[in-house]
Each structure stands twice: as structure tokens, then as C-alpha cells.
C-alpha positions as CSV (number, residue, x, y, z in Angstrom):
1,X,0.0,0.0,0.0
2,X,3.1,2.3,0.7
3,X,4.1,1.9,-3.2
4,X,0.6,3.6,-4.2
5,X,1.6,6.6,-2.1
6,X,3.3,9.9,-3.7
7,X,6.6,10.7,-2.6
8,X,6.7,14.3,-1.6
9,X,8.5,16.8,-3.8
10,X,9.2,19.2,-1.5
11,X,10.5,16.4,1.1
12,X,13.2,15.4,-1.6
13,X,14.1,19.4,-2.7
14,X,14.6,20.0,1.5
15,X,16.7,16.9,1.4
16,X,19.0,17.8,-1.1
17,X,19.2,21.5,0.1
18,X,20.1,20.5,3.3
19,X,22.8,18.1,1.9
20,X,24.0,20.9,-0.2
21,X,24.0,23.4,3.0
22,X,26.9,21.0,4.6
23,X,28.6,20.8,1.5
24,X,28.9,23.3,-0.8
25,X,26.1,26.3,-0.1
26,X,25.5,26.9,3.3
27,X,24.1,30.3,3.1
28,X,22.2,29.8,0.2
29,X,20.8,26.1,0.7
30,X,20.2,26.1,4.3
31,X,17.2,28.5,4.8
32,X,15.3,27.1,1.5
33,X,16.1,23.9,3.1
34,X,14.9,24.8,6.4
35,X,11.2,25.9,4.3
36,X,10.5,23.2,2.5
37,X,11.3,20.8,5.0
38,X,8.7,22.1,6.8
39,X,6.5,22.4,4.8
40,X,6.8,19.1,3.4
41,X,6.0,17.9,7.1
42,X,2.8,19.7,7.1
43,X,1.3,18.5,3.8
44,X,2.6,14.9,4.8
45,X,1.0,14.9,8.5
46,X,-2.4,16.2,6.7
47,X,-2.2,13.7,3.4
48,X,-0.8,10.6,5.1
49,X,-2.6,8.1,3.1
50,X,-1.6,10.1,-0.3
51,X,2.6,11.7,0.4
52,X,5.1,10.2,2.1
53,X,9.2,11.4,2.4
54,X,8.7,11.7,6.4
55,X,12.4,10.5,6.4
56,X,13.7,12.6,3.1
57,X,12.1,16.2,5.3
58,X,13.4,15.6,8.7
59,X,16.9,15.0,7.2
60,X,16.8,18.1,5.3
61,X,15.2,20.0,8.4
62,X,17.9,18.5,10.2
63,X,20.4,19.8,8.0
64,X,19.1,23.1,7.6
65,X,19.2,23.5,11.0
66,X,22.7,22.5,11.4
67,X,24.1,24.8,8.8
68,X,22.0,27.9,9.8
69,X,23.8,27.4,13.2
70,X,27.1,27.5,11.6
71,X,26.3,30.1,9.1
72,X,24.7,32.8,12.5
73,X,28.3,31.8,14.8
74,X,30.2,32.9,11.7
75,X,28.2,36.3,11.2
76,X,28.3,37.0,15.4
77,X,32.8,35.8,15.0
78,X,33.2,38.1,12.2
79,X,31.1,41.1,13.3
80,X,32.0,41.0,16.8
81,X,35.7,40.6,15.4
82,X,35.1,44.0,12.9
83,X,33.4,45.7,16.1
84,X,36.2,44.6,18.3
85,X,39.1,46.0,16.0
86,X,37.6,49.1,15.4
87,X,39.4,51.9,16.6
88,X,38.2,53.1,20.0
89,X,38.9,56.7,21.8
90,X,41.1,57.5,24.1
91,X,39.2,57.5,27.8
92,X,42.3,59.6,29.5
93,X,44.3,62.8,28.9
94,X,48.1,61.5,27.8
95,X,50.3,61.4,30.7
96,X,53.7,63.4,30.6
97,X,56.4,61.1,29.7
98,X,60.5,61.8,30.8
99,X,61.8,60.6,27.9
100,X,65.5,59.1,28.3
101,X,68.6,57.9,25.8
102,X,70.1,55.1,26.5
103,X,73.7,55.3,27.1
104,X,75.8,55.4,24.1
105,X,72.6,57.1,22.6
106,X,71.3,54.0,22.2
107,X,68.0,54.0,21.9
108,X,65.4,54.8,25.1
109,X,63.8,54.7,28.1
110,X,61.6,55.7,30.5
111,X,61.1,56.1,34.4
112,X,58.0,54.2,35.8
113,X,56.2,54.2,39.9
114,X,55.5,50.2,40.7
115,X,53.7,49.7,44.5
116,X,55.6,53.0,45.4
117,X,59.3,52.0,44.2
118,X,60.8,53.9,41.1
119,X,62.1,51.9,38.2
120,X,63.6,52.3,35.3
121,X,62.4,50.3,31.6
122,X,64.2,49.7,27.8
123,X,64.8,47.0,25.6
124,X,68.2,44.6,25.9
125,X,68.2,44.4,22.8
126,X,69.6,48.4,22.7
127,X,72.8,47.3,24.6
128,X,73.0,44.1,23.1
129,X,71.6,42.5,26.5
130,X,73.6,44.3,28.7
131,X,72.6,46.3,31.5
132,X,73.7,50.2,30.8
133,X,75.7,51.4,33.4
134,X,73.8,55.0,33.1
135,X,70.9,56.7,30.8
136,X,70.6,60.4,29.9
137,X,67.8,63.1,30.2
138,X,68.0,65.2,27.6
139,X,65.8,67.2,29.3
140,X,67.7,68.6,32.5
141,X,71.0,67.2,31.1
142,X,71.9,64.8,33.9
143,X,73.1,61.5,33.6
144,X,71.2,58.5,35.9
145,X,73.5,56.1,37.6
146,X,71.8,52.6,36.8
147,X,72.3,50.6,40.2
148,X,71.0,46.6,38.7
149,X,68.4,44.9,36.8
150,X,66.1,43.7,38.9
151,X,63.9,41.9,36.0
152,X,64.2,40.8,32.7
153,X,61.5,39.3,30.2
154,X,62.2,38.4,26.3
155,X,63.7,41.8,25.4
156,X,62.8,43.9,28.5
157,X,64.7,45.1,31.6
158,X,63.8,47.2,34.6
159,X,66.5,48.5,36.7
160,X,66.9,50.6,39.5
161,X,68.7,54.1,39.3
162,X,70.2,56.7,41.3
163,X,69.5,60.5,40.5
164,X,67.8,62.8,42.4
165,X,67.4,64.8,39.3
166,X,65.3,62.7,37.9
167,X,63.1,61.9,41.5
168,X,61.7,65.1,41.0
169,X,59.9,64.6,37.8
170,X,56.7,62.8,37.8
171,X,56.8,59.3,36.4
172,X,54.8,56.7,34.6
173,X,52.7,54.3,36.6
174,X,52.3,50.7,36.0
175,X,49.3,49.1,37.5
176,X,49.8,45.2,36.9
177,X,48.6,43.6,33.7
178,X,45.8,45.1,32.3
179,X,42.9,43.6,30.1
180,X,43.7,43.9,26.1
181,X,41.6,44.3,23.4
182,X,41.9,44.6,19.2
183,X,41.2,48.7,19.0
184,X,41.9,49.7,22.4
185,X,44.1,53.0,22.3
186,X,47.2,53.5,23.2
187,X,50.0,56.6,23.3
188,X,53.9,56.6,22.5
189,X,56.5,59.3,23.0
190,X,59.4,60.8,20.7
191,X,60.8,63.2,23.6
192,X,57.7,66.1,23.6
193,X,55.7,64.6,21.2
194,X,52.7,62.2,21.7
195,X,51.7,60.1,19.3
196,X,48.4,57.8,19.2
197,X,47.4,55.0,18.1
198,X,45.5,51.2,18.7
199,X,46.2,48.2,19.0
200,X,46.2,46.5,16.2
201,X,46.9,42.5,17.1
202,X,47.6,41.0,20.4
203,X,50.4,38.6,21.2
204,X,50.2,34.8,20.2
205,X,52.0,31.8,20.6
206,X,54.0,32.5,17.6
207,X,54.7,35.9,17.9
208,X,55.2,37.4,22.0
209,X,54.7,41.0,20.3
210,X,51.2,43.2,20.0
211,X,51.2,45.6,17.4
212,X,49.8,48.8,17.0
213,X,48.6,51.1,14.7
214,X,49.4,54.4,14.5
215,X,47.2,57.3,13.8
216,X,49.8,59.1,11.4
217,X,53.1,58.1,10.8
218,X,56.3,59.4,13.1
219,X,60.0,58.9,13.0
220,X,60.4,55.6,15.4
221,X,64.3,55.9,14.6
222,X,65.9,55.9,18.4
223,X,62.7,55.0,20.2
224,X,63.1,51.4,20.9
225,X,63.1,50.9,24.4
226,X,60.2,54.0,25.1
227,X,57.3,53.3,26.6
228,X,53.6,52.0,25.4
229,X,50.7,54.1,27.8
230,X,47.2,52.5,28.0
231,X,44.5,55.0,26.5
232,X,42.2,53.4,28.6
233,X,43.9,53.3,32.0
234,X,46.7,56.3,31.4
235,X,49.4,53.6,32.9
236,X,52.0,52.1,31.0
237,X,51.5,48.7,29.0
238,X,54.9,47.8,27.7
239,X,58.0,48.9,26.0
240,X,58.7,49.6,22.2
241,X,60.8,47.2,19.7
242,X,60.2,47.2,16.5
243,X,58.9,49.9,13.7
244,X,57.9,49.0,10.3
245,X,59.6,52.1,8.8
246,X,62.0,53.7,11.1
247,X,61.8,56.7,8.9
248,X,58.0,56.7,8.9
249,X,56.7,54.1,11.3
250,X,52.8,53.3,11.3
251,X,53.4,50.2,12.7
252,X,55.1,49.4,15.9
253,X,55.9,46.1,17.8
254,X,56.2,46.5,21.5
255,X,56.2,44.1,24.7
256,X,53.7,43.7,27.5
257,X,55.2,44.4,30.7
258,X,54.4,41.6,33.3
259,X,55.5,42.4,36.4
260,X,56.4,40.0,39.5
261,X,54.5,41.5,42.6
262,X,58.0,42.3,44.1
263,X,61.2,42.8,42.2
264,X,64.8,41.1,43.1
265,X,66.0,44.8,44.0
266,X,64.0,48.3,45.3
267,X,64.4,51.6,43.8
268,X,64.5,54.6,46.7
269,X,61.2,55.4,47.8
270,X,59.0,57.7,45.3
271,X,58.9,60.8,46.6
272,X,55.9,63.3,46.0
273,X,55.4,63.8,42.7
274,X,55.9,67.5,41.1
275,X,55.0,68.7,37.7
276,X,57.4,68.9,34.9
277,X,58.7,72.3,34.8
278,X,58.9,73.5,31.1
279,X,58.8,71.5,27.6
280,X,61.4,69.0,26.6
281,X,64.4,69.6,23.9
282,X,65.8,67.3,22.0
């Protein structure tokens, strides 16, 4: 009695939709899939005598479904990837930064407050990783005795220092390791000048470095070792390596700074901090 009923066109057509929606078409298969399947059902359920292809509609419902799943987390990765990279504005004023030179003018450096100690951060890579035995700032023209490295990470060091010059100027402050996202902003420093941008990738197994984007391009040449400042948080993030153009940089590698609650060494105590008095020269 089964071979005197009419199998159901629309049954087969959801079926093969819904095949094709795992295979080949998954955005254009799985919805008309999803349709006729259903309908097929209906007319089935009210007909039974007359259609069957019960098994031919549920398979391509069941497909359907399967593929518009995959097809909606795709849309939601890829948006809430575009949303996440968009560029985002800066939530604090730019902190003043003392820009230093690393001894033999070798690249910089900058002076940072961690849990009320003073530090000092730059690249090893600048003195071929060494630990300089003083940094310059250019600024009030005094020279700051390095006194150890009391941490190190892939190309990083923080050292202590000695120079009461450079106690009275107002530091950078690192608050721990912050939260990271495609977009956020973020500031650099050639001496006096403030340059913005975002970040554009953030570190992965393969590569340790995040890379950010800068607004308009700036001459990186010297400024390895310098700081990265959160545009979010106004504290600093990590220290500058690498430029795509040295002459015109728009992209710049730098390292997260991760921070042991308490360093091998201590810094003097951070005294009160006073404003910078006057703009910095080359």
C-alpha cells in the first residue's frame, strides 16, 4: 500500500538542500532547506494516506538546522571581530612622559612608579643585553646612575637608578597587567611629542609582540626601548621594539610588561610627585 503513495517533492528538494547546505552552499541552501522541509511535514502529516518522504524532510530540516547554526556563529565571530578591531577613543588625557637615551645614545627609556618604588624600563636588545651602566635626560641634562636589573622578560629590563634629578619629575605608573583588546588606544613618546594610536593584534603563541597602529606616521628611529601608555587606563602597558619604517613608522611592535608583585631589587622610595617644569628639547 506504501508503493501507491506519492513521494513528496518538496521532502526530496529539503533533502538535497540540506545536503547541499553542509557541503557546498551553506548560506544559500540552508534556509530554503529549512522551508520546505517544513513544509513538506505539514502536507505529509495532513495527506498521510496520499505523500510520504517523512524521512527525506526531517533529514533536510535537520540539515538546515545544522548549517543555519554554523552560518549565525560565523556572522556573530566576524562582526564581533570587525566591532572589536575598530578603533576606539582615548578615555584619559596623555600622561607626561620623561623621555631618556640610552647610554651610548642607544636607543630609550623611560622612568616608571611600581607599589611605590621607582624603576627604570628599555629594551636589551639596545645594549645588546647588557645592563647600561647610566641613561641620559635630555631634558635637564643629567646623567642616571643605573644601580641593577632587577627583572628581565624576552627583550625587556627594569633596573633601579640613582639620581635625584630625575626623582623630582613625575613618572609613569604601572598598574599590573591590564585587560587587552583589538582597538583599544594607546599613546607613544618621541621626547615632547605624543603620538596615538591602537592596537592593532595582540600577542600569540607565535609571535610574544602586539602591534599597534598608528594614527599618522612618526619617526620611530631611536625610540626602541620607550614606553607603550594604556588609552584606557593612562598607565603604561609595555615597552617599544620594532617599527615598520624607522623613517615613517605606522606600525610598531612592542612588549607587554608583566611584572612580579615584588622585584629582586627596590628603587629609593618615590617621593611626592611634582610637575614637569617646562617642555622637553631634543
Amino acid at each position: 500500500m506504501n508503493d501507491t503513495k506519492k513521494l513528496s517533492g518538496l521532502a526530496v528538494v529539503s533533502c538535497v538542500l540540506g545536503v547541499s547546505s553542509l557541503t557546498c552552499s551553506p548560506f544559500l541552501a540552508s534556509v530554503p532547506g529549512l522551508i520546505t522541509g517544513i513544509i513538506a511535514l505539514r502536507q505529509i502529516r495532513h495527506r498521510p494516506e496520499e505523500i510520504r518522504g517523512v524521512p527525506f524532510a526531517i533529514t533536510g530540516i535537520v540539515a538546515s538546522l545544522v548549517s543555519t547554526a554554523v552560518c549565525v556563529f560565523v556572522i556573530i565571530f566576524f562582526v564581533e571581530g570587525f566591532l572589536s578591531a575598530s578603533p576606539r577613543p582615548l578615555k584619559v588625557q596623555p600622561p607626561d612622559c620623561e623621555t631618556l637615551i640610552g647610554e651610548g645614545l642607544a636607543g630609550s627609556g623611560f622612568h616608571f612608579d611600581w607599589q611605590g618604588k621607582r624603576y627604570l624600563g628599555c629594551s636589551l636588545h639596545q645594549f645588546e643585553g647588557k645592563t647600561p651602566a647610566e641613561m641620559i635626560s635630555p631634558s635637564f641634562d643629567d646623567r642616571i646612575t643605573v644601580t641593577g636589573r632587577v627583572h628581565q622578560q624576552n627583550d625587556v629590563q627594569i633596573l633601579t637608578y640613582r639620581s635625584p634629578a630625575l626623582d623630582k619629575r613625575r613618572p609613569l605608573r604601572y598598574a599590573g597587567p591590564i585587560s587587552l583588546a583589538a582597538g583599544d588606544p594607546v599613546i607613544l613618546y618621541d621626547f615632547d611629542q605624543k603620538i596615538i594610536g591602537h592596537i592593532r593584534r595582540l600577542p600569540t603563541k607565535v609571535d610574544s609582540l602586539a602591534y599597534v597602529w598608528l594614527d599618522k606616521p612618526f619617526r620611530a628611529q631611536g625610540c626602541s626601548g620607550g614606553p607603550v601608555v594604556s588609552g584606557v587606563t593612562g598607565s603604561v602597558i609595555g615597552v617599544t621594539l620594532t617599527a615598520d619604517d624607522p623613517a615613517k613608522a605606522k606600525l610598531i611592535g612592542f612588549e607587554l610588561l608583566r611584572l612580579p608583585t615584588r622585584l629582586r631589587g627596590n628603587s629609593p622610595d618615590a617621593p611626592a610627585a611634582r610637575s614637569q617644569d617646562g617642555p622637553r628639547s631634543r
